[in-house]
Every structure is written in structure tokens, then in C-alpha cells.
C-alpha positions as CSV (number, residue, x, y, z in Angstrom):
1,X,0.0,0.0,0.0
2,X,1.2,3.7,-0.9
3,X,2.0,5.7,1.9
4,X,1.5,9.3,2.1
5,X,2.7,11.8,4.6
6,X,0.9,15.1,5.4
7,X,3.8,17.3,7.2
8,X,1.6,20.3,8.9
9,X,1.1,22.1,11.8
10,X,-1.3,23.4,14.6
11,X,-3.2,26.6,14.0
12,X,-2.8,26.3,10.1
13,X,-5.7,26.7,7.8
14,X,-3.9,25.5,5.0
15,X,-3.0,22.5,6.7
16,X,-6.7,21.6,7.8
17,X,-8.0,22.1,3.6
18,X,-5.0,19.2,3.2
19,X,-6.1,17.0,5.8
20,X,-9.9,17.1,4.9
21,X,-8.6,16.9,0.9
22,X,-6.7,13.7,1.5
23,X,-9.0,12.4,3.4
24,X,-11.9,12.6,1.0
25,X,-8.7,11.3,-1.7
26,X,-9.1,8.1,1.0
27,X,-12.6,7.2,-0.1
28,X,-11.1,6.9,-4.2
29,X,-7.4,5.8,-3.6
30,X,-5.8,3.1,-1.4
31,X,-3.4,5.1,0.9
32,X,-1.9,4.9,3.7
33,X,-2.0,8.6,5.7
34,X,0.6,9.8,8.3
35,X,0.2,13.7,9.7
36,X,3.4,14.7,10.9
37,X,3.7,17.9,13.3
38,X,6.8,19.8,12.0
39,X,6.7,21.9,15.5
40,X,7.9,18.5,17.0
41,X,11.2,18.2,15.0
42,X,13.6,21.1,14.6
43,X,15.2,19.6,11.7
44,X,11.6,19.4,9.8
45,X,10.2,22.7,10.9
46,X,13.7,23.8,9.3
47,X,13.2,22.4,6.1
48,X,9.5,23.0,5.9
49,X,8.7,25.9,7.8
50,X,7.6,27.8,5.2
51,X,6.2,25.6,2.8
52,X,3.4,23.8,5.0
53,X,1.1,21.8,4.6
54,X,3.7,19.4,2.6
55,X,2.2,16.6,0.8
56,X,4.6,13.4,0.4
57,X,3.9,10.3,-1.6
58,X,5.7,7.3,-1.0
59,X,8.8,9.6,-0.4
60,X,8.7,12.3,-2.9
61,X,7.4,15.5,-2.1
62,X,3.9,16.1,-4.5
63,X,2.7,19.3,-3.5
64,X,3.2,22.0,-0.5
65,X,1.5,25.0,0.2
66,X,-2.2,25.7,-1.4
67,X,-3.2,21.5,-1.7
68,X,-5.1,21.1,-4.8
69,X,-7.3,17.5,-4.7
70,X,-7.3,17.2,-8.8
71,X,-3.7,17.7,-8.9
72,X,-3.1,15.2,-6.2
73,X,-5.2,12.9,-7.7
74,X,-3.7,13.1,-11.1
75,X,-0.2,12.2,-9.2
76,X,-2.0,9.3,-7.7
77,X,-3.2,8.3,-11.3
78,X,0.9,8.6,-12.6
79,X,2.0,6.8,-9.8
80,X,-0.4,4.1,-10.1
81,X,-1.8,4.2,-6.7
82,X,-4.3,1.8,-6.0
83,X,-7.8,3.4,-7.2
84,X,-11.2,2.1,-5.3
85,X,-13.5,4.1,-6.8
């Protein structure tokens, strides 16, 4: 199963549109989801303190910032994640 990470943090509207995106994404794709609080890891909120929310599939980076479900999807569709319908 894919794995996707969500890297976010509290108090971001941004990052709550990504989490309800993907989550909706869960009902169509096979995916697992992992949300990982940046503010818990200096080295993370380093590297993605500006860019949140940070979208990761299966360890590439597939989108930050504004989270767009179509484009996700898409990616999904290129990476042949597994589609449920």
C-alpha cells in the first residue's frame, strides 16, 4: 500500500483544507496517511517551515502550500496508486 505523509502544523488553515482533501482522496485511492507535526522536529520545521502543509507520496514531495485535490489525484493516477472508486 502507498504511503502518504501530510507534514503540517497546529493553528494552520492551510494544513486543515490538506487534511480534509486527502481524506476525502481516501474514499477513491488506497493510501496509507501519516500527519506529521513539523513543530515537533527542529530539523523538519527547518526544512519545511515555510512551505506547510507538505504533501509526500511514498517519499517524494507532490505538493506544499495551497493543496489542490485534482492535482493530487492526477499524481495518484501517474504513480499508479491503488484506485477504489
Amino acid at each position: 500500500m502507498n504511503k502518504v505523509k501530510l507534514y503540517s502544523r497546529e493553528r494552520c488553515h492551510l494544513c486543515e483544507t490538506a487534511r480534509e482533501i486527502l481524506s476525502e482522496l481516501q474514499k477513491e485511492w488506497s493510501f496509507e496517511l501519516e500527519e506529521i507535526d513539523i513543530d515537533q522536529d527542529d530539523d523538519l520545521t527547518e526544512r519545511y517551515g515555510i512551505m506547510i502543509p507538505v504533501v509526500e507520496l511514498d517519499g517524494e514531495e507532490i505538493e506544499y502550500g495551497r493543496v489542490n485535490k485534482f492535482s493530487i489525484s492526477k499524481t495518484f493516477s501517474e504513480k499508479k496508486v491503488e484506485y477504489i472508486g
